[in-house]
C-alpha positions in Angstrom: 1.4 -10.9 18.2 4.2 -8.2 18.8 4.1 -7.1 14.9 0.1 -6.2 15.1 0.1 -2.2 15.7 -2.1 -1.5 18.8 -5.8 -0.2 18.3 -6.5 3.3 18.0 -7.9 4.0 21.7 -4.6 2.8 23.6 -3.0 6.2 22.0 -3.6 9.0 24.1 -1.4 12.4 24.7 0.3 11.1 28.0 1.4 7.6 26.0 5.5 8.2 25.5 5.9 4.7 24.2 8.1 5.0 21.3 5.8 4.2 18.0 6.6 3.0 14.7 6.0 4.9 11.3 3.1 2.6 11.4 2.1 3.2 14.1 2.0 6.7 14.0 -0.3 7.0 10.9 -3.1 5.9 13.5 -5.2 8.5 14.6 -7.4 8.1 18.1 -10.9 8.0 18.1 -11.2 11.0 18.7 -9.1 12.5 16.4 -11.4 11.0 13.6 -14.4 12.0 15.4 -13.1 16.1 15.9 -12.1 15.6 11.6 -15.3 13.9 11.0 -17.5 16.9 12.7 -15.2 19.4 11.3 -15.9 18.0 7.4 -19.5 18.0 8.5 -19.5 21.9 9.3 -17.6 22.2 6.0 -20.5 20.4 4.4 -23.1 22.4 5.9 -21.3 25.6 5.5 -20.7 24.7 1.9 -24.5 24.1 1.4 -25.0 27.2 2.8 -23.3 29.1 0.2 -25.3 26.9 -2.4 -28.1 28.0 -0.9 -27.6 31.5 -1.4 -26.1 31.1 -4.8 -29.6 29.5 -6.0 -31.0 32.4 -4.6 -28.5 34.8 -6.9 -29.7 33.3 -9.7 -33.4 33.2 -8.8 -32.9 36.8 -8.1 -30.9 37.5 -11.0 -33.7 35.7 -13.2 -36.4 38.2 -11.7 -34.4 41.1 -11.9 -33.9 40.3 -16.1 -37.2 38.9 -16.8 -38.8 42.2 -14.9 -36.3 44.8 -17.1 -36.5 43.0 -20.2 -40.4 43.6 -20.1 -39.8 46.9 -18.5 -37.4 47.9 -21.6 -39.1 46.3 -24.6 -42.5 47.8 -23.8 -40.9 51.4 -23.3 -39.9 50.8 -26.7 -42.5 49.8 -28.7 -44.5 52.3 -26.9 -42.1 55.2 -27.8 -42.0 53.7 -31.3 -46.0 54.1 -31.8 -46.2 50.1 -32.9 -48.7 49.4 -29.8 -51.1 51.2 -27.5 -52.4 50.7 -24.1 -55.6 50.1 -22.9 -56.2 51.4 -19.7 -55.3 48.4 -17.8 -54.6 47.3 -14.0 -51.1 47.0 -14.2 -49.0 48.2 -16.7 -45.7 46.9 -18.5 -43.6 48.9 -16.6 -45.3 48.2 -13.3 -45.0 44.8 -13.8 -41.4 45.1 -14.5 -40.5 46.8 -11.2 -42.5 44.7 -9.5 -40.2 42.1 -10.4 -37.4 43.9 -10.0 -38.4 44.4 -6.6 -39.3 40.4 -5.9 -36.0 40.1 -7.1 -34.5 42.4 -5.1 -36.2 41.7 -1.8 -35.4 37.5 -2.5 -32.0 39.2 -3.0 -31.8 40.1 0.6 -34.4 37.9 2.4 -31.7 35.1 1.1 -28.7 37.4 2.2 -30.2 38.2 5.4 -31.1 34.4 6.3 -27.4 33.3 4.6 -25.6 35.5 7.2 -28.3 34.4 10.1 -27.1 29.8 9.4 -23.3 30.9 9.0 -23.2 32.8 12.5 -25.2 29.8 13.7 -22.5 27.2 11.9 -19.6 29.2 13.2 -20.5 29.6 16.9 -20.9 25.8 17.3 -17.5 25.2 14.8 -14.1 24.6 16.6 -12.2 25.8 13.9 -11.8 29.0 12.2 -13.7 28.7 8.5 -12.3 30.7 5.7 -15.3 33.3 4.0 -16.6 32.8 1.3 -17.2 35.2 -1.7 -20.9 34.2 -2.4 -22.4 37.1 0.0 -20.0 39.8 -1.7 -21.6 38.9 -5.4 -25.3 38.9 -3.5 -24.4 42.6 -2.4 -23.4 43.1 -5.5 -26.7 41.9 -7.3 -28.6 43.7 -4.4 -27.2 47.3 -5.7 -27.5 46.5 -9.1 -31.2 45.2 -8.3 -31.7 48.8 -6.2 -30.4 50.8 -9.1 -32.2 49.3 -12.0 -35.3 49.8 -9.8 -34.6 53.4 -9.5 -34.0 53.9 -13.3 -37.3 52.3 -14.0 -39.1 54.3 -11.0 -37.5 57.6 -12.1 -37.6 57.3 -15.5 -41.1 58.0 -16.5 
């Protein structure tokens, strides 16, 4: 009965019984509850950042889609091969407007990104490293802003 190590819970930090290598590989229950909890912020944080990724590339895909038709209009207009009939929206309206969903998703995302991290890290115990994933979203938000004032601008 001696050689079967002791269960987790007799281990506390006042025990100085001397343990064997064995022994010491144990951890308390609590231990592997605080490592548990900790994993499961680094799970939720990481989801997080997923979260806002997906909206990158939603935003990214709005941003394109709403220059592309911004761009290829301008140019078959300027190269006489179509004309317009005087319609509720036209091509290039349509293409800032989804420059601007795109831009405004952009942000919303951002804004709501920032909002579940200070959330996460207020309840945390331990220090998270940042992520880059809000850096490249303000990144895509100023290239989203600019392209929407070269469309806006240019006439």
């Amino acid at each position: 009965m001696n050689n079967v190590p002791l269960l987790n819970t007799q281990y506390s930090i006042l025990n100085t019984k001397k343990m064997s290598s064995e022994e010491k590989l144990l951890k308390t229950s609590d231990e592997l509850a605080q490592e548990r909890t900790d994993l499961a912020y680094d799970r939720t944080a990481l989801a997080n950042d997923r979260t806002l990724m997906a909206w990158i590339r939603t935003a990214t895909s709005l941003i394109s889609f709403g220059f592309t038709i911004y761009k290829f209009f301008q140019d078959m207009l300027s190269a006489d091969k179509i004309t317009v009939a005087n319609r509720l929206l036209n091509s290039r309206e349509v293409g800032m407007i989804l420059i601007g969903f795109g831009f405004l998703g952009l942000l919303f995302g951002l804004l709501q990104y920032r909002k579940d991290m200070k959330n996460i890290r207020s309840s945390q115990t331990k220090n998270r490293d940042y992520s880059f994933t809000p850096v490249l979203a303000m990144l895509m938000i100023i290239f989203s802003l600019l392209l929407f004032l070269a469309a806006l601008f240019k006439q």
